[in-house]
N, C-alpha and C positions, 0 to 999 in steps of 0.2 A: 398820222404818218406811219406807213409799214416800215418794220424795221429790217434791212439786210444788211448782210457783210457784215464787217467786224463789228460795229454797232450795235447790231441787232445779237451778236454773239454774246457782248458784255450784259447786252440787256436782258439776255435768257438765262445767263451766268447771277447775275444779281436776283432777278424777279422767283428763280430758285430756290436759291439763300433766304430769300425773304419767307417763301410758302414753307422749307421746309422748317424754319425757326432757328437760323443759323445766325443769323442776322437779325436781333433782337432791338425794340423800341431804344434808341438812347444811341446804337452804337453810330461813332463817325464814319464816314465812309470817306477816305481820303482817294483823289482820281488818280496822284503819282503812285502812289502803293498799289491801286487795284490795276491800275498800267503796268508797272513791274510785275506783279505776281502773273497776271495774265501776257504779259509780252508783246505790249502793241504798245502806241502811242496813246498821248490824253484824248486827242479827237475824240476816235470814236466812245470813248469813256465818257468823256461829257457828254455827250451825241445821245448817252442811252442813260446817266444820272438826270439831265434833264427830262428827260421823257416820264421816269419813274417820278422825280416832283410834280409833274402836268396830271399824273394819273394818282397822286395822295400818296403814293407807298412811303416817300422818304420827305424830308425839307430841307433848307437852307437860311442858315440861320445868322444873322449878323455876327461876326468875331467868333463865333464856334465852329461855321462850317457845314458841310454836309450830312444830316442825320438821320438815323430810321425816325418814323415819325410815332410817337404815340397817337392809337387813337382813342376819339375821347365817347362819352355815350353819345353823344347831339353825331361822331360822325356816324355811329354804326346803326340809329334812326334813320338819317338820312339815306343813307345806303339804302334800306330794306322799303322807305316810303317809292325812294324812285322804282326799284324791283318790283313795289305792288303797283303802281301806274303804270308800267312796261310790258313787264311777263306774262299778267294776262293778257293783255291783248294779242302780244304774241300767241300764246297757245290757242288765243281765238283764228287769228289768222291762218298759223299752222294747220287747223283742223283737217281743214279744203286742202292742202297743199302739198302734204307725207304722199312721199311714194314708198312704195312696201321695203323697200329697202331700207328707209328711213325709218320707220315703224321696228323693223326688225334692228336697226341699231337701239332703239330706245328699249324695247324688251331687253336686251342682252347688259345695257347699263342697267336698266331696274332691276332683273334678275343678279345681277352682283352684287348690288345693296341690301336684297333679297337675304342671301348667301352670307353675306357678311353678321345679318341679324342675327339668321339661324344657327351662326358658330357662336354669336355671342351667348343664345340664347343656351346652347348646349351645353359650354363650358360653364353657364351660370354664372356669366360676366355683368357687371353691373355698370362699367363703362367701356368704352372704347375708345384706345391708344395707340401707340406708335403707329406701325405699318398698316396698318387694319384701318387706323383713322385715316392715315391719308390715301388707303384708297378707297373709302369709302367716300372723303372730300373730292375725290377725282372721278368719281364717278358719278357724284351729285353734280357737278358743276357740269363735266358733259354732255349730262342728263337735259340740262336747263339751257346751256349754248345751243345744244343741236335744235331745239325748238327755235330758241330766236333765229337762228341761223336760218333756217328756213323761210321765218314770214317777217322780217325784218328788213329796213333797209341797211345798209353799212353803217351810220350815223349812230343808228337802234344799238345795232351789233357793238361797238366800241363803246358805249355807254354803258352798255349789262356787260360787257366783259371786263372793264375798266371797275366797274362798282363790284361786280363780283370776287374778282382779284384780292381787290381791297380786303372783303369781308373776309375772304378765303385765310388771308393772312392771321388776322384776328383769331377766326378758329381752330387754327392751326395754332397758336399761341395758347390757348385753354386747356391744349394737352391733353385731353380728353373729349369724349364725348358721352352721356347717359346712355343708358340704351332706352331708354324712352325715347329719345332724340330721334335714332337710327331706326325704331321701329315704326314710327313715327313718316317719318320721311321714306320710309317704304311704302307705308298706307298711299300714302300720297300721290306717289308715283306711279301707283298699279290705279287707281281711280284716275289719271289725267292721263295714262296710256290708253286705257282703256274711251275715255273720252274722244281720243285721236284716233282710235281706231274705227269708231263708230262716224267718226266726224264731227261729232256734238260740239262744236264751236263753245257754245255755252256753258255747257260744263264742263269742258277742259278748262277756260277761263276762271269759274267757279274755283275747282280746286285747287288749279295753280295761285288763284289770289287768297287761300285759304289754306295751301302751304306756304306761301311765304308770311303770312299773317304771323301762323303758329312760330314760324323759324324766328321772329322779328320776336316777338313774346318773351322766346325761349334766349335769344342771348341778351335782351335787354336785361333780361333777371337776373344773367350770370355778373352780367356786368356791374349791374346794382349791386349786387351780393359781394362784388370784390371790390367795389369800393368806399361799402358802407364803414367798413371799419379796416383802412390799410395800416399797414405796420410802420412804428415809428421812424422816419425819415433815417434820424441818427444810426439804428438796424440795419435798415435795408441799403444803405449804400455802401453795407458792407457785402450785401450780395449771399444774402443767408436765405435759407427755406422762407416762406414765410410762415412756418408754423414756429419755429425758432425764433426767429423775430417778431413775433409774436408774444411766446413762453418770454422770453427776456424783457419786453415791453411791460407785459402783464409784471412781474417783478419789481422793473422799476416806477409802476405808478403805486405797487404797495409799501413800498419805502416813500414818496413824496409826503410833506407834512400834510395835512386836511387844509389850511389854508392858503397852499398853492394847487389845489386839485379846482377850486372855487373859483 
């Protein structure tokens, strides 16, 4: 369902909050508060909290209520497994399909990401953060709609934008990005422009299923890595760094006696 009017207002107000990390795993989302702060009725607040449950961003939970949703590894496979049965076919479709104007939006999103490397790479930046990361997530994801968008049906369309969203949020949460990532993801996008512009159905396909491969790789690791070893419960719900709650962890396992570490 397209979202208008006030609805669809709340919905672009929240969906927001969510991408740019304002709105974090855990928080409640109550519809009378976000109704007062915003100034309408609950309608369309429910209207556009349901919408964002239907599409994974948030949940609802017995006797607690409205929440951002954690996600967990199995969702953000899932995400990247559907994107690799999709996307290429898309940019197969695509191929035959770009009118030069469409070509030339997609140069000018690859040439930003392009752009964005080359500053990282100048400054001798080893990752990339705040503003830089999100418009380099903004311009990745344009980069990948415009394609479906073209050789997809509506159904296609809402499903990669829906799945992407999702992941967007996630990345958006890592606060960083390598710059292997970002250079990375440029390669990528100059071989599958180039693809389109030749018309190579096939190897546009090729690399788009061979960038998302690499992207799907690249944050399962992160993911694993951050949750191979999280900081102790008692810690973190104090809402400290986690390298803090960490150092204080690491402390109190060297005070436990040896026969309660067993």
């Amino acid at each position: 369902m397209e979202f208008t009017g006030l609805a669809g207002q709340v919905y672009s107000q929240l969906q927001s909050e969510l991408l740019s990390g304002q709105l974090l795993p855990g928080a409640v989302i109550s519809e009378k508060q976000l109704a007062e702060r915003l100034g309408m009725s609950r309608t369309p607040v429910g209207e556009a909290v349901r919408k964002l449950v239907s599409e994974g961003f948030i949940e609802q939970l017995p006797r607690y209520g409205t929440v951002v949703k954690e996600i967990t590894i199995d969702d953000v496979a899932e995400i990247y497994e559907l994107r690799e049965a999709i996307e290429p076919y898309a940019a197969r479709k695509a191929a035959g399909k770009l009118s030069p104007a469409q070509l030339k939006q997609l140069e000018i999103l690859s040439n930003a990401i392009e752009q964005i490397a080359e500053d990282l790479d100048k400054t001798k930046g080893k990752v990339l953060e705040g503003e830089r990361l999100r418009r380099f997530l903004a311009a990745d994801m344009a980069f990948h709609m415009l394609i479906v968008r073209v050789a997809a049906n509506s159904r296609m369309q809402k499903v990669v934008s829906d799945s992407r969203a999702v992941s967007q949020v996630f990345r958006i949460r890592r606060r960083s990005h390598d710059s292997a990532i970002v250079l990375g993801a440029c390669s990528f996008h100059k071989h599958i422009l180039k693809a389109l512009r030749e018309r190579d159905g096939q190897a546009a396909s090729k690399w788009m299923f061979d960038h998302i491969h690499q992207s799907m790789n690249e944050t399962l690791a992160y993911f694993g890595q951050r949750e191979a070893a999280p900081p102790s419960p008692a810690f973190d719900s104090l809402g400290l760094p986690e390298d803090l709650a960490k150092e204080l962890e690491q402390v109190a396992d060297e005070e436990r006696p040896l026969d309660d570490a067993t």
